[in-house]
C-alpha positions as CSV (number, residue, x, y, z in Angstrom):
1,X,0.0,0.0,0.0
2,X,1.3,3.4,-0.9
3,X,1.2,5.9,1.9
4,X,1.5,9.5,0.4
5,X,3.6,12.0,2.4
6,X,4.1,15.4,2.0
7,X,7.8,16.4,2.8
8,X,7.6,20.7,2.1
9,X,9.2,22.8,0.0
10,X,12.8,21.9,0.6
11,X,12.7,17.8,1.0
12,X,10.8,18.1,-2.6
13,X,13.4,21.0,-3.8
14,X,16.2,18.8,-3.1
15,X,14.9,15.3,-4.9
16,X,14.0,17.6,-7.6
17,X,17.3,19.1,-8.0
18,X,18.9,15.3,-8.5
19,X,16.4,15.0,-10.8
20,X,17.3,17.7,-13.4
21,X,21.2,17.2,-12.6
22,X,22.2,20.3,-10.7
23,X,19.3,22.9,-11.4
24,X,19.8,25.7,-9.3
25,X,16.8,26.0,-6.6
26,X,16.2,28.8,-4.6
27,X,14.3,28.2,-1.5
28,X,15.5,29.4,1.8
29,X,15.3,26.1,4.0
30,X,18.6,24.2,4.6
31,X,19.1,21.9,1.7
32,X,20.3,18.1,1.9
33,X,22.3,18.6,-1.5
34,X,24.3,21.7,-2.3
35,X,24.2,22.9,-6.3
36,X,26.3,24.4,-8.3
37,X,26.9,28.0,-8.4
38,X,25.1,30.3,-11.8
39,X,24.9,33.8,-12.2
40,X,21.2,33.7,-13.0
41,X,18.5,33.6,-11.0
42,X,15.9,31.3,-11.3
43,X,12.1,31.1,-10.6
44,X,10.4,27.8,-10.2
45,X,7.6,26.3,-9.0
46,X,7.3,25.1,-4.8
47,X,7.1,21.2,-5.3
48,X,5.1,18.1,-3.9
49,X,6.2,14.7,-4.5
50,X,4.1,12.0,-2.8
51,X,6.2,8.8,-2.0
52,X,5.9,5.1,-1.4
53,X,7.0,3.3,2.0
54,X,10.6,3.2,-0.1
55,X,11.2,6.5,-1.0
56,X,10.0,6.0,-4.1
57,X,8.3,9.3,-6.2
58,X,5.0,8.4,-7.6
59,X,3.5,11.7,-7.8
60,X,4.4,15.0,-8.2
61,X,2.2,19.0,-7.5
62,X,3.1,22.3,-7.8
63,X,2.2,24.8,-5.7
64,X,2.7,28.5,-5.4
65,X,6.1,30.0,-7.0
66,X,9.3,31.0,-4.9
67,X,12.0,33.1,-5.7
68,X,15.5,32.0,-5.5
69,X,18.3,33.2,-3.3
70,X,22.2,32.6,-4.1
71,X,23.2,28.9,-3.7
72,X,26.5,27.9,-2.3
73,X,29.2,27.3,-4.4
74,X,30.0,23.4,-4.2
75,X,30.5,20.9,-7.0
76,X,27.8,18.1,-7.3
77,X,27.9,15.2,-9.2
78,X,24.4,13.6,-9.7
79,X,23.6,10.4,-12.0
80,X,20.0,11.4,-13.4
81,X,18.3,10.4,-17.0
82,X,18.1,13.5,-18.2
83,X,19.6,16.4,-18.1
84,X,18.6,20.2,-17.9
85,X,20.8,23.2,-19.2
86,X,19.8,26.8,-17.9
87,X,20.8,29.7,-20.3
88,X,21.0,33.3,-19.0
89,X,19.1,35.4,-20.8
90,X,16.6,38.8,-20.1
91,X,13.9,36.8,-22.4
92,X,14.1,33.0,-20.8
93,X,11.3,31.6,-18.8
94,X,11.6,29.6,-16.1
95,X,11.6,26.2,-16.0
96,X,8.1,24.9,-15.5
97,X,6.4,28.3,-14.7
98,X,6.0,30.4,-17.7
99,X,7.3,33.5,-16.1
100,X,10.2,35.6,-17.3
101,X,13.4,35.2,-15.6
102,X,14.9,38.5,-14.6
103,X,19.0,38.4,-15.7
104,X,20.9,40.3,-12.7
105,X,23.6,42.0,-14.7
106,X,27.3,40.3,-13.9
107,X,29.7,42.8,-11.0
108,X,32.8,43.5,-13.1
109,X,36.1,43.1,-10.8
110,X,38.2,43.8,-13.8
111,X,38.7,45.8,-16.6
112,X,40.8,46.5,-19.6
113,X,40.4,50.3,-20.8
114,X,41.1,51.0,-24.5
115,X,41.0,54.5,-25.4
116,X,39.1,55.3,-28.0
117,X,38.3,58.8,-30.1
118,X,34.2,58.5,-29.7
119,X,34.1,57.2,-25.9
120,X,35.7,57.2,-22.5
121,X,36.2,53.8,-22.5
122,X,35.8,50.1,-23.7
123,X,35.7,47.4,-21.4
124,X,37.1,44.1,-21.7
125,X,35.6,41.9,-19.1
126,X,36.5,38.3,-17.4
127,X,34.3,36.7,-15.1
128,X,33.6,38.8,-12.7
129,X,35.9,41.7,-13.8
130,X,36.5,44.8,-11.6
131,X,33.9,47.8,-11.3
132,X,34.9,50.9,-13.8
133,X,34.7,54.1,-11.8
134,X,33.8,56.6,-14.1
135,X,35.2,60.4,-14.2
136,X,33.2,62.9,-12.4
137,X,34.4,65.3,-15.8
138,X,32.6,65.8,-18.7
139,X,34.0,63.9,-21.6
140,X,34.2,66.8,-24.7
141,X,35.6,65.1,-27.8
142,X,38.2,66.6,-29.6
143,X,37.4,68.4,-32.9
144,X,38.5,66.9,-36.0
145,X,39.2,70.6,-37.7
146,X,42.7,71.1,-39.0
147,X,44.7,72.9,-36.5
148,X,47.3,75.4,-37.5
149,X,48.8,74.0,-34.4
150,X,50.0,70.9,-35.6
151,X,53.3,70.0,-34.0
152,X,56.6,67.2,-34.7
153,X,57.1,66.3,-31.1
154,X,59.9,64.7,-29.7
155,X,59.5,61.2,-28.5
156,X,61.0,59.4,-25.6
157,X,62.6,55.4,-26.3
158,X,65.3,55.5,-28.5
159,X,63.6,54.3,-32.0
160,X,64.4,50.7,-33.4
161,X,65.2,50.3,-37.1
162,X,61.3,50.9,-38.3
163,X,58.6,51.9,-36.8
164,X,54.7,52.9,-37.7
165,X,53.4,55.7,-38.9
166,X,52.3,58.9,-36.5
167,X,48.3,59.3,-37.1
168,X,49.1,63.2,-36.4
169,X,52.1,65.8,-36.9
170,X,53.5,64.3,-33.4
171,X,56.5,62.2,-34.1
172,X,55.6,59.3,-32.1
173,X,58.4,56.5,-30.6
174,X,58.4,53.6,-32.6
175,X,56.5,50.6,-30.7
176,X,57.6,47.0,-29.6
177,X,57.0,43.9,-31.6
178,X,53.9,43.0,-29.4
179,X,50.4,43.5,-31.1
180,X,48.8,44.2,-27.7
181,X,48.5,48.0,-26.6
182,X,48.4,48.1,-22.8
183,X,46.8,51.0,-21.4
184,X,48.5,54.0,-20.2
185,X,49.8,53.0,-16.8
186,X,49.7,55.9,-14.1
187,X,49.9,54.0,-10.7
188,X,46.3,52.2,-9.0
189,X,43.6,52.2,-11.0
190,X,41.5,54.1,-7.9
191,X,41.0,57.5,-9.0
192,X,43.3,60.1,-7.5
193,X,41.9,62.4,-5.3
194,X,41.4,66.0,-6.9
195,X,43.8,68.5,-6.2
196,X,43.4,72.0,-6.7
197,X,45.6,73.8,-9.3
198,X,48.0,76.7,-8.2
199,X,46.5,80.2,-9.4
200,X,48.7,81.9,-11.7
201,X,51.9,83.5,-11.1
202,X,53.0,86.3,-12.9
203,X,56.2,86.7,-11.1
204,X,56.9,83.1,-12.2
205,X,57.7,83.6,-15.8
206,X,59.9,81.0,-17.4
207,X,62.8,82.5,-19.8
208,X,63.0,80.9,-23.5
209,X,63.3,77.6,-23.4
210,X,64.3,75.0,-25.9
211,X,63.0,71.3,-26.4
212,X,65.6,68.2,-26.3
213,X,65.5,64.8,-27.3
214,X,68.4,62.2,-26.9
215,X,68.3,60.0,-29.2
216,X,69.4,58.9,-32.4
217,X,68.7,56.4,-35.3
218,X,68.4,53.0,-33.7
219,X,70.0,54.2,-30.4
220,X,70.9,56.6,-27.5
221,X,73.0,59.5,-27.8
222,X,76.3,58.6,-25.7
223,X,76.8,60.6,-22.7
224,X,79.8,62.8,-24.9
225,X,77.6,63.3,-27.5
226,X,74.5,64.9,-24.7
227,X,77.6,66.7,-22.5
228,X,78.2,68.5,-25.9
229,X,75.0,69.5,-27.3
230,X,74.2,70.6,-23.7
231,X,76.7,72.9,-23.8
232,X,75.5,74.4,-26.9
233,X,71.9,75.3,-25.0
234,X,73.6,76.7,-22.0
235,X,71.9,80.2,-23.3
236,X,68.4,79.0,-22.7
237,X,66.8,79.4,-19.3
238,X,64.9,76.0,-19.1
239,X,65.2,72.8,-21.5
240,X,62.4,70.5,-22.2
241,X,62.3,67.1,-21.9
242,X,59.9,64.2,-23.3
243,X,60.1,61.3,-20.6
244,X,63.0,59.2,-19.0
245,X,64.4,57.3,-22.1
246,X,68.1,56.6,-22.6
247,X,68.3,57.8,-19.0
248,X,67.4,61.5,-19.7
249,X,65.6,62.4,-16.1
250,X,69.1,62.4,-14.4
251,X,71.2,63.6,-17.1
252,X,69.3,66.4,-17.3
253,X,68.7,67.3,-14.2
254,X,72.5,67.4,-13.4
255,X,73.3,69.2,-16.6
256,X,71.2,71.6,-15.8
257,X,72.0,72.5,-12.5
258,X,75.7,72.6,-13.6
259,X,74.7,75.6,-15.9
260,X,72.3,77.2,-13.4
261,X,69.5,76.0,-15.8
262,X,66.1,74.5,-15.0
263,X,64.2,71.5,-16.8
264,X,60.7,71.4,-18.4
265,X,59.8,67.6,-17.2
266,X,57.4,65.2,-18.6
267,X,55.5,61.8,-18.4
268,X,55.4,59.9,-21.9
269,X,52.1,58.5,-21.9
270,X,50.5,56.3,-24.7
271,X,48.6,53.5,-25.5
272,X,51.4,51.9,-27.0
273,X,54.0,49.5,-25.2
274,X,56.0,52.8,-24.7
275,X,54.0,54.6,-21.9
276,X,55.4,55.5,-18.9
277,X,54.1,54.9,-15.4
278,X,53.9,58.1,-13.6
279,X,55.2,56.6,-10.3
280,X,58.2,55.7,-12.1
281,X,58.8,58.9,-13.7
282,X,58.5,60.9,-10.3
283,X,60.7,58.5,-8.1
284,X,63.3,58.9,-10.6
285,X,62.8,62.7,-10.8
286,X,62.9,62.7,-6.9
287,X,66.2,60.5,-7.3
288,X,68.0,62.7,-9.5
289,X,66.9,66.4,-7.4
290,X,68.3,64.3,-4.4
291,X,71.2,63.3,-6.1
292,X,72.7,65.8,-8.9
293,X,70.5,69.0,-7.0
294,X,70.8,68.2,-3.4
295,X,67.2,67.3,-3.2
296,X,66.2,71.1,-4.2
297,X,63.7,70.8,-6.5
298,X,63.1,74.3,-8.3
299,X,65.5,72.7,-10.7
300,X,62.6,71.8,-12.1
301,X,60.8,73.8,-13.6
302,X,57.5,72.5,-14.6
303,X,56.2,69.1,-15.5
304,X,53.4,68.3,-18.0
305,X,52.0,64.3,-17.7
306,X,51.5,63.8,-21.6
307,X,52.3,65.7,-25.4
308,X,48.8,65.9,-27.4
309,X,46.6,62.9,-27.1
310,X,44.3,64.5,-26.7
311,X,44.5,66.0,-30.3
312,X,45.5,62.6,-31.6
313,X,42.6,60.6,-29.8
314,X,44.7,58.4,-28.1
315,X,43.3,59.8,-24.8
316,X,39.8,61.5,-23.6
317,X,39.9,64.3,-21.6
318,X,38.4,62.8,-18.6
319,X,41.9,60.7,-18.6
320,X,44.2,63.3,-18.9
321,X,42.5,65.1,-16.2
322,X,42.5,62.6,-14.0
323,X,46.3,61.5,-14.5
324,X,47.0,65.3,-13.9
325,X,45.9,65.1,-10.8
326,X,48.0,61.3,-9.9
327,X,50.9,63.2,-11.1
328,X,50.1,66.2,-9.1
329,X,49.4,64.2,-6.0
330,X,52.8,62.0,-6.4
331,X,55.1,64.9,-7.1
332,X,53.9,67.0,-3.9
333,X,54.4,63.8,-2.1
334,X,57.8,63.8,-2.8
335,X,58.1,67.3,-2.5
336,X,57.7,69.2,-5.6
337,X,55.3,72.9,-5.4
338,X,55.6,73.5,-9.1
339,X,53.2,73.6,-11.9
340,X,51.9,70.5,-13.6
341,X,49.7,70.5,-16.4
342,X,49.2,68.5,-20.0
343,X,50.5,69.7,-23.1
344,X,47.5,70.1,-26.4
345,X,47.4,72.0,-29.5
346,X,45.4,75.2,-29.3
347,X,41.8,73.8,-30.5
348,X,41.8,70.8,-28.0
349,X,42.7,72.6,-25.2
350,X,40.0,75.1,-26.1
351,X,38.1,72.4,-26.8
352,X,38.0,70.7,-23.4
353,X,37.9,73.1,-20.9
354,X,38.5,70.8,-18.2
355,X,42.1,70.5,-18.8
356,X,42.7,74.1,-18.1
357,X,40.7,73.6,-15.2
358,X,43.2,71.1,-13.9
359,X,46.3,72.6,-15.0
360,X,48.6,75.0,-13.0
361,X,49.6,76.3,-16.5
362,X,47.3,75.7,-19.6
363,X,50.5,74.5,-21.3
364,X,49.8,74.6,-26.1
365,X,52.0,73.5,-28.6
366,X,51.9,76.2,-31.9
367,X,53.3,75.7,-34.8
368,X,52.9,78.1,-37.2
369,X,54.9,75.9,-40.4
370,X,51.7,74.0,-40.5
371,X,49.4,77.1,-42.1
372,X,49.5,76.8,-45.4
373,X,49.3,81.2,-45.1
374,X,51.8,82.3,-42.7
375,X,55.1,83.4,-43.8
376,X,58.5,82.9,-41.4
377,X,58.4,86.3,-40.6
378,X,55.2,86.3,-39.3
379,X,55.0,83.7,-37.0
380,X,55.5,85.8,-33.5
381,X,52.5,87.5,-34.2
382,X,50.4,84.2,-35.9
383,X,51.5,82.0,-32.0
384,X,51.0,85.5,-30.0
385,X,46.8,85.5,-31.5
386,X,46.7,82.0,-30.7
387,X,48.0,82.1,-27.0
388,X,45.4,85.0,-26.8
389,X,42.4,82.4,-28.0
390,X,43.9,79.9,-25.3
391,X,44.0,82.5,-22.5
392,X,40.4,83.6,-23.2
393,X,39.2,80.0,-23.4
394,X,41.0,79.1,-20.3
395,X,39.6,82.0,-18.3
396,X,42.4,84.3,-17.9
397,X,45.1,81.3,-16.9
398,X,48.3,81.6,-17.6
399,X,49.1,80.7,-21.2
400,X,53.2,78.8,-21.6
401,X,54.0,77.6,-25.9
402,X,55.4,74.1,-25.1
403,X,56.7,73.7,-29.0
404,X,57.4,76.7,-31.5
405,X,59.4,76.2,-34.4
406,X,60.1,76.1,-38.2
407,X,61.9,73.7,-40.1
408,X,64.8,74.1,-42.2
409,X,64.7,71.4,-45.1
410,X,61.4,69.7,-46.5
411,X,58.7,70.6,-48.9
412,X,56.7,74.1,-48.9
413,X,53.3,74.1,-47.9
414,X,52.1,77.4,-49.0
415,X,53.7,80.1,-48.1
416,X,55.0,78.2,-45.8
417,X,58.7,77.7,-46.9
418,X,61.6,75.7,-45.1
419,X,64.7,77.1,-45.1
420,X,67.6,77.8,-43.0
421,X,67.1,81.9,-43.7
422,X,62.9,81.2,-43.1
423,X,63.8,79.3,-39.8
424,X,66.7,82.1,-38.3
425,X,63.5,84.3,-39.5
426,X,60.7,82.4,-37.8
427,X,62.8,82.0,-34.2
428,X,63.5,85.7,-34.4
429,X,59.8,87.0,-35.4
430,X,59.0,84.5,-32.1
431,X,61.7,86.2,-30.3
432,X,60.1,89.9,-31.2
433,X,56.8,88.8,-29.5
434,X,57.8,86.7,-26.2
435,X,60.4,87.1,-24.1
436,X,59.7,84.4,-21.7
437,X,57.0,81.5,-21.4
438,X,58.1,79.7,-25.0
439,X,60.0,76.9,-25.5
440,X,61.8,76.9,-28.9
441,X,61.5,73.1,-31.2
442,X,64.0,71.6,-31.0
443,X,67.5,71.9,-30.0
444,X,69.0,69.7,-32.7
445,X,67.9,67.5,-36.1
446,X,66.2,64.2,-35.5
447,X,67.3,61.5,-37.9
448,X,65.3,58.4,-36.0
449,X,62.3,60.4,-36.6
450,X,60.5,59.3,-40.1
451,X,58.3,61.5,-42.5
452,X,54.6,61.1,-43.1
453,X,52.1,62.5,-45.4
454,X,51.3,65.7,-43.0
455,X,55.1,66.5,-42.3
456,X,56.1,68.2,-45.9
457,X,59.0,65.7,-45.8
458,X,60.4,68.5,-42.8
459,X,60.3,66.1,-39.7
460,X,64.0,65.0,-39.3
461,X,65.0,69.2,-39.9
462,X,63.9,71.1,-37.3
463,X,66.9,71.6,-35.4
464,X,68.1,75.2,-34.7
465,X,71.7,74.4,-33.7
């Protein structure tokens, strides 16, 4: 004789579960078999199965619905007839019920930003990847208009044999054989805390500076060849530098302070396998004051934490602002007051306000070659209108020319013209206009750099010595 017996929700939850192999249920009651662990929650019916004197099911109800609850992680090996495979999806039913399942969506723990010209960022995601904090700045994209501001920037690694293309008028280091393109490294990946920028100083004025890289095709320059070029820039007050390739932070830094000089510097940051962490950069720019300066640190004289990605889309401005504020955090840390900033062309710093806002300095490349309608002669007075456009879009800040120059061998474009005579005249129209807060491009010819179709052949030749 069969005796039917009712044994609740969770005696009937847990034969059904070795019935359908593992199916996640979700009642609350302590089960007799633990399931497997899914990231979707289920709805199911509350079940009834009647049983003989052995145990054995002979009939089964539904009543009610319950919701589930998270199981416990622990593997489960069941030997049933059939087996039953839950999919995730915002449109499945559940099993039995003929109600929509609700998909929670998955908690990221990780991420991999890629930085991309039409959003802030582009997520990657394992299981369970890390939570993306997003900016609290507005994202403005950068315009696509041509610039008269286009610049031939110097780059930091010493180039290999070949290298790719630039995508802008920034001469870009050449990158690694890897395919992958890590993201910019800066330190955690918690957002720094905000810092205020330092209100401008008028008494603070920077003499004419000059840019420097040291490198050469396929190499470094030895440390005779930078001890003699140095010495030909002994008459400029501050000398730029691009990052801390071929051991540049320290060499500089104790060249410079041998010839009562400052330096002008800088965080490479890219997407490529190039970037520099800025950490790095500022323990070694803390080493070398400690070391070459006697741990005074007005030896240097500003420090910018990246050279237009803004204007080549390799960076939003959300991004930049925040890794101003990392760098600005690290380097009062370890004791520097100065000004830190990013460096832009004129239209994207315009563009996106909020890098003024978070710069000491708004800090522009301009470089007048690159208008098709401006002569040599009349480049002091072309950069001068444009450091007036920055100024008014920055509200009032303090306006420094990171990059001014004209090359002296390549194609024309315009009226544009290279030339030795046009660049002695372009560096003296510049000269007419400013007497401090411009850093003349560049010191010396770069041979590792390579032409591309917006350089007018001109991008090795802009050397003035």
């Amino acid at each position: 004789m069969q005796n039917k017996l009712f044994f609740g929700t969770a005696i009937g939850g847990a034969l059904f579960a070795s019935i359908v192999s593992g199916l996640p249920h979700q009642h609350n009651q302590k089960r007799a078999i633990t399931t497997e662990v899914t990231f979707t929650t289920v709805t199911v019916a509350n079940v009834i199965v009647y049983v003989d004197e052995g145990g054995v099911p002979v009939e089964t109800t539904t009543l009610g619905l319950a919701t589930s609850i998270a199981p416990t992680f622990v593997e489960s090996t069941f030997s049933v007839s059939s087996v039953f495979e839950v999919q995730p999806s915002a449109t499945e039913h559940a099993i039995g019920s003929g109600l929509p399942v609700s998909t929670p969506p998955v908690v990221p723990t990780s991420s991999k930003e890629v930085f991309a010209s039409d959003a802030q960022f582009e997520l990657t995601s394992h299981i369970l990847p890390e939570p993306v904090i997003p900016s609290t700045s507005e994202v403005k994209a950068p315009s696509l208009a041509t610039s008269t501001t286009s610049t031939t920037s110097a780059a930091p690694p010493p180039p290999p044999a070949s290298y790719a293309d630039p995508k802008t008028s920034e001469a870009i280091a050449p990158q690694p054989a890897t395919s992958a393109i890590p993201e910019p490294s800066y330190g955690s990946l918690q957002p720094s805390p905000v810092s205020a920028p330092q209100p401008p100083n008028a008494d603070d004025r920077f003499p004419i500076g000059i840019t420097y890289d040291p490198f050469k095709p396929g190499a470094c320059k030895t440390e005779q060849e930078v001890q003699n070029e140095w010495e030909q820039m002994k008459s400029y007050g501050v000398v730029r530098i691009y990052g801390r390739g071929c051991n540049t932070i320290p060499t500089a830094v104790r060249l410079a302070k041998a010839n009562n000089q400052r330096v002008f510097a800088g965080v490479w940051m890219s997407t490529g396998g190039d970037s520099e962490d800025t950490d790095t950069v500022v323990k070694e720019l803390a080493e070398a004051v400690r070391t070459h300066a006697g741990g005074d640190w007005s030896v240097i004289a500003l420090v910018s934490v990246e050279n237009e990605r803004i204007s080549n889309r390799q960076f939003t401005a959300s991004h930049v602002v925040d890794a101003i504020n990392r760098a600005r955090q690290a380097l009062r840390a370890a004791g520097y007051t100065g000004p830190v900033g990013a460096v832009e062309t004129v239209p994207a710093m315009i563009e996106n306000p909020m890098i003024c806002e978070a710069s000491d300095i708004a800090l522009v490349n301009v470089h007048t070659f690159f208008d098709s309608s401006c002569k040599a002669e009349d480049s002091g007075k072309k950069i001068e209108d444009q450091v007036a456009r920055v100024r008014k879009g920055c509200n009032g800040k303090r306006v420094v020319v990171t990059e001014a120059g004209w090359p002296h061998q390549g194609d024309a474009n315009g009226v544009a013209v290279p030339s030795r005579q046009n660049q002695r005249a372009a560096v003296d129209s510049i000269k007419s206009r400013f007497d401090h807060d411009v850093f003349l491009f560049n010191a010396f010819d770069s041979p590792w750099k390579r032409d591309w179709a917006g350089s007018f052949n001109a991008e090795k030749y802009w050397g003035i010595h």
